[in-house]
N, C-alpha and C positions, 0 to 999 in steps of 0.2 A: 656745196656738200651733198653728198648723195645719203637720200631718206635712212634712216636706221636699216627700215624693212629691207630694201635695196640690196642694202649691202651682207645682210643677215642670208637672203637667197644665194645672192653669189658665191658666199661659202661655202652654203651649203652642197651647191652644184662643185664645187672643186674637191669638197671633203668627201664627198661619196665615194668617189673610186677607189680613197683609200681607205673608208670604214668596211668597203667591199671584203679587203682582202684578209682584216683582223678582225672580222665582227665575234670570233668566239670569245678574244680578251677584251674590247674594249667594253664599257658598262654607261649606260644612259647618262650616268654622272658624269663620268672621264668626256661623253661627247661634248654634254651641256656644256662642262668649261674651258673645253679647246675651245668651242664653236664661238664662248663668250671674252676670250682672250684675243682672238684675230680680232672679233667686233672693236675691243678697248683699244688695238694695237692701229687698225685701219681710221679709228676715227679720232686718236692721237694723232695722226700725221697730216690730219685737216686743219690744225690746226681751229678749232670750234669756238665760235662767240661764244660765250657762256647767257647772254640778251636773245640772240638768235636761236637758240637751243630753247632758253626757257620760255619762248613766246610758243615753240612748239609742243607744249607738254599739252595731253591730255586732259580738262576740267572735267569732273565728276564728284558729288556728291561722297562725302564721307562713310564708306562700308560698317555695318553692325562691326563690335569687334567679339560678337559671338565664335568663340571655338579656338580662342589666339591663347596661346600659351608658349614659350618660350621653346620648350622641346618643340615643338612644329617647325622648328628653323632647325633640328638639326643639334647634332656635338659641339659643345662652346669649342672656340678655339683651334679648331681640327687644322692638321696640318694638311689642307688640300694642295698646295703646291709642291709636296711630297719631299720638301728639304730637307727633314730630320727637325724641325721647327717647330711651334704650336706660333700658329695664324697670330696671337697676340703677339708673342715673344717675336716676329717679325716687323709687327708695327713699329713696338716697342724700338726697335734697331733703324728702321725707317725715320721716325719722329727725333727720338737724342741724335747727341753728336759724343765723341770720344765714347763711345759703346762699351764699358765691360762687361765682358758674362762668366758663367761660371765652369758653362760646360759646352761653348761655343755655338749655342741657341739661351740659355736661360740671361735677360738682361737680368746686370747685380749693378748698373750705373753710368754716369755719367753726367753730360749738361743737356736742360731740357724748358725749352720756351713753350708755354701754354697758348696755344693761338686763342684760348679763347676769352684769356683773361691778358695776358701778354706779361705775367711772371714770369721769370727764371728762375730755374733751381740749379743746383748743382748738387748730382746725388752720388753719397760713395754709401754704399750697403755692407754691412756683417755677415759671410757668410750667414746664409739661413737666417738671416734678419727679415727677410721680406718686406725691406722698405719701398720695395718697385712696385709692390701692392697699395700702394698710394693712391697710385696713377690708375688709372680707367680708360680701358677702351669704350668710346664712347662708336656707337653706330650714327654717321655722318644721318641718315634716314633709318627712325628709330624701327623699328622690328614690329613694334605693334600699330604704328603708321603705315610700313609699308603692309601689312596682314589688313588693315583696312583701303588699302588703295590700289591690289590686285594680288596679292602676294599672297591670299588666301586659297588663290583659284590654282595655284603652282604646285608642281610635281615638288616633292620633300628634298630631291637632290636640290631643287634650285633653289630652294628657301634657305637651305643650307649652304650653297654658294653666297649668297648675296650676304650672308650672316657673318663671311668666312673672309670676303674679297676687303683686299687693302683699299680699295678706291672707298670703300663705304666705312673706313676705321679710322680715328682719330684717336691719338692721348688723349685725353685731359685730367684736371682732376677731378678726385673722385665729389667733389661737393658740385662743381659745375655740372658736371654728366648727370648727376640726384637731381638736381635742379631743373635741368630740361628734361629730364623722365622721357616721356613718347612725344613731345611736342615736336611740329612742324612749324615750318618758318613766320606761319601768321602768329605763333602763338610764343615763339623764343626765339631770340636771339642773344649770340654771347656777349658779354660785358666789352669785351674790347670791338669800338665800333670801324676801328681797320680792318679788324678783320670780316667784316658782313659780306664785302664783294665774292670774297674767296670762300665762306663759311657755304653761301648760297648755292656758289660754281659746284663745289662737291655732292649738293643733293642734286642738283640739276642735273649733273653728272649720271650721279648713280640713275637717277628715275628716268631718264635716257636711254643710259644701256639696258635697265630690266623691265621697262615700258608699262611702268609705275602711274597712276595719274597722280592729277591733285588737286585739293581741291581752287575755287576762286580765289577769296582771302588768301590760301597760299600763292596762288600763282600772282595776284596782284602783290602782295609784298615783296617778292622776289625780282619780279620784273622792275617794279620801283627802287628797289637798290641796283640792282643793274643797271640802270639807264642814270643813275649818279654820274656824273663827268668822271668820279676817281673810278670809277669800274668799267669805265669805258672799253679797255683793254684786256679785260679778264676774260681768260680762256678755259674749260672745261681741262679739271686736273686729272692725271691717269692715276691708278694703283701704285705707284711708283712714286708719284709729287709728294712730299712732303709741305704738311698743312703749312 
């Protein structure tokens, strides 16, 4: 598999000629997440160990979480992928199965397995009930984790990307998501221990593509479920995988 970096220049050198010719409409943001969409899209078709990925993460020491607040990441929700959407209400449709909505983005229900407790529900909503308000998007690599482990040093488009991107968004409920708060994998893990290989893969994931560190305790946890014989096989999930 060719290095992140690698592959991050090579884009770059392709994408120039045409930021050449629209540099008055495109905007720093619109770059950032083309430039991080090829990355997710090239390193999807590598097919990526999710062992071999996570031996290469970065260790460092855990950042002050001096100056982290929530607005530093950006509009909750924003529909960056410009569908007519809000980034949750995408998830939302990503994660159920038999999708209703109300107004062809807003989910009103369906069936929906919590990967991280491994309940079923099966949800029909009252207009204007707000029972999908339940459920919690939960950030795969919590916000004020990532704001201590580089994400402080980031231009506001990208904190706002990584705030916004499906690869870094899970359902769950709203009691499990309270429950792990900003913890990192040394410090939580979800109830259901099948899902640990795959829960892992996602952060490894994300702190991969936005070139996140972590610290030891982290990274020694992770690589220790990984190297489990059931995790042997597990590959690095894209924006798209449903958990």
């Amino acid at each position: 598999m060719k290095p992140r970096s690698a592959i991050a220049v090579a884009l770059m050198c392709a994408i120039v000629p045409v930021v050449g010719v629209a540099t008055s409409q495109a905007t720093t943001s619109d770059l950032e997440r083309s430039l991080s969409a090829h990355i997710d899209q090239m390193a999807a078709t590598k097919d990526s160990n999710a062992l071999a990925v996570a031996k290469m993460l970065t260790v460092k020491g855990r950042a002050p979480k001096t100056g982290y607040s929530r607005s530093e990441f950006g509009t909750a929700w924003k529909d960056v992928d410009h569908n007519g959407c809000s980034s949750r209400n995408d998830v939302l449709a990503r994660d159920f199965s038999h999708v209703t909505t109300t107004d062809g983005c807003k989910v009103s229900g369906g069936d929906f397995t919590d990967p991280y407790s491994g309940e079923s529900f099966h949800v029909t909503c009252r207009v204007g009930s707000g029972c999908v308000s339940s459920f919690d998007v939960d950030h795969a690599v919590p916000l004020s984790d990532a704001w201590q482990k580089g994400a402080q040093y980031w231009t506001k488009s990208k904190r706002e990307q990584i705030a916004n991107d499906p690869l870094n968004l899970v359902v769950t409920t709203a009691h499990l998501n309270r429950q792990k708060s900003d913890s990192d994998a040394a410090s939580w893990l979800p109830p259901a221990r099948s899902y640990w290989c795959k829960y892992v893969a996602r952060q490894v994931a994300v702190k991969h593509k936005y070139g996140l560190w972590v610290t030891k305790a982290e990274k020694d946890t992770i690589v220790r479920i990984l190297t489990k014989p059931a995790c042997a096989k597990t590959v690095l999930p894209t924006s798209r995988t449903r958990p």
